[in-house]
Structure formats: C-alpha cells, structure tokens
N, C-alpha and C positions, 0 to 999 in steps of 0.2 A: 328326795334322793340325797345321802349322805356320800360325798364324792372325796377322796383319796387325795391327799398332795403327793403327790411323784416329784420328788426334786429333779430328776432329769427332764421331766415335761414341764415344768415350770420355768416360765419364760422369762423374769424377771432374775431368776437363779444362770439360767442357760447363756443371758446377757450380760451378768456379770463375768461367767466366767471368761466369754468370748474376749470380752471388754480385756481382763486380766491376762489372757493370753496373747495377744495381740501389744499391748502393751510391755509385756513381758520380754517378748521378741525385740520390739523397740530398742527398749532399756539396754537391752544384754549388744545391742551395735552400737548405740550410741557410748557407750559405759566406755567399752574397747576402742574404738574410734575416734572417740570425742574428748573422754573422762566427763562426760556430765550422764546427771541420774534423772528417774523423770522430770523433778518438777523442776531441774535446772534447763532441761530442753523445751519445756512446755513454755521457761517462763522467758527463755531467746527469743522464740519463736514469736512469741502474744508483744515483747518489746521490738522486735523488730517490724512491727505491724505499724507501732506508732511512732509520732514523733519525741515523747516523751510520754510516761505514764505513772501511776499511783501505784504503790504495793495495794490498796484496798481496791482499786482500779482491776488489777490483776488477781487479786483474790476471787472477781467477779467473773470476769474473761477465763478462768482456767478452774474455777469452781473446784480450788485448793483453800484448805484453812488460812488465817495469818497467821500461824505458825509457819506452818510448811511453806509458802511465799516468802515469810521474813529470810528463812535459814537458805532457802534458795538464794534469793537476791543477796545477802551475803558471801554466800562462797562465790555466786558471778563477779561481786565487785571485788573480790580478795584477788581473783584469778585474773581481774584487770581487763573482765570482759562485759563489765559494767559499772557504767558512774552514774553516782545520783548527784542529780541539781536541784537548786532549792525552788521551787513550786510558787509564782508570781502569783496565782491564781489564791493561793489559801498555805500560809507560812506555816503551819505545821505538818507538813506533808511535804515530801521529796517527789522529783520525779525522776526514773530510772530510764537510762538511755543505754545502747550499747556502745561501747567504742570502739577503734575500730579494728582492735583486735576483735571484740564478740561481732563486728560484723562480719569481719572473715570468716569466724566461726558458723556463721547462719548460713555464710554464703556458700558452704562446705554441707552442714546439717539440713540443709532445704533440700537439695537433688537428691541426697541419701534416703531422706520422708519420701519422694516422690515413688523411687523406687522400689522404696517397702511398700507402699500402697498398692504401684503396679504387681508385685508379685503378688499381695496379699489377694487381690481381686482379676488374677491373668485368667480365671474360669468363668468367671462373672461378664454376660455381654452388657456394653455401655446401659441399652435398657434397663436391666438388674441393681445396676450401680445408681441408678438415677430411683428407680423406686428405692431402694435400699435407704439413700442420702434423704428421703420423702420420708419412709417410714419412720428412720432414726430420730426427725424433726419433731415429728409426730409422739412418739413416746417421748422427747425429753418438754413437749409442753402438755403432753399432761402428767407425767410427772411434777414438773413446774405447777401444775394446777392444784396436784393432790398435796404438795408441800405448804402451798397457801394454803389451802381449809384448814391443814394442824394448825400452823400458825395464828389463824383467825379466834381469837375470841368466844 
C-alpha cells in the first residue's frame, strides 16, 4: 500500500510549526519588553544557569550554530549584559558570565517565561503537561539517535 504524505498529518511538519509559533510569540514579548531576539533570550537564560560558560558550551545547551551564538553573545556583551572572562581551564576559550545588569535582566525575563508557559498550557491538566514534557524527551532522543546513524561512517 502506497500511502500519501499529508503535510498537515505529518508530525515532524505539525512540530515544527508548533515549535515556530510558540516561539514566535516569545520573540515578539521579549523583542518589545526586553529588546532581546531569540537567541539573545535563549542564550541569558542557558548563562544564567551557570557559573560561567563556553560559546561552544552554549552552542550545545541551546542547539544554535556558532554563528548565531557568536553574534548573540556579542550584542549581550555590547549591551553590557555580558562579560567574558578568560577560561583557566583551556586559554583559548572565554567564559561568558552575565553582569549584573544581564542579571536583572534574567530576573525580569524568567517570570515573564513562566507566564507564557502558564497561558501557553492553562487548558492542559498537570497530567498532560507531564506526559507532554515525557513525550518531547522522547522524540528529541531519537531524534538525537537518528542524527547519529547520518553521522556514522
């Protein structure tokens, strides 16, 4: 039986777009509120997790290019809402920290996220939400799985 691709029944299609919308939403509060653009929120966010961290670090954490991480972490450190320190660990690599201007910033952009979540999922019972956060785990390792075999030799 030869079966039909339907782009709206196609689930890989139907998760991007959700992914895009959702994110889209994001953007367009944060943009107005904050003046930062995704990968400048994504990448407060993933620094403000640690105590100091890698651009190649964070390339991994927010599974953005080095490109789009480089040009992020620039306009944070222009904007004086991130410094880089030089990296004891391995001297050619910085580590980016926020200061504390960017962590007011976080500490402004973190209830905002929270918020958007709760509206994003206010129809959704805790149950739903918990298999949801299960299933998403779920497709991005194998995802992760199917990107190893290309990879593989």
């Amino acid at each position: 039986m030869n079966k039909r691709l339907l782009l709206d029944d196609f689930l890989p299609y139907r998760l991007s777009i959700a992914s895009n919308r959702v994110s889209d939403a994001i953007a367009s509060t944060y943009r107005s509120l904050f003046g930062l653009r995704i990968p400048e929120w994504r990448l407060v966010t993933v620094i403000a997790e640690s105590d100091g961290i890698t651009q190649q670090s964070l390339c991994v954490a927010t599974r953005m290019d080095k490109v789009t991480v480089s040009r992020g972490a620039i306009a944070l450190v222009d904007r004086g809402l991130v410094e880089r320190r030089a990296n004891d660990g391995d001297q050619r690599s910085h580590l980016l920290r926020l200061t504390p201007s960017g962590r007011a910033l976080y500490e402004q952009v973190a209830p905002k996220a929270l918020l958007i979540e709760q509206e994003l999922f206010a129809s959704f019972t805790a149950k739903e939400v918990e298999v949801l956060r299960d299933m998403l785990e779920r497709v991005q390792s194998a995802a992760d799985a199917m990107e190893q075999r290309t990879l593989e030799p």
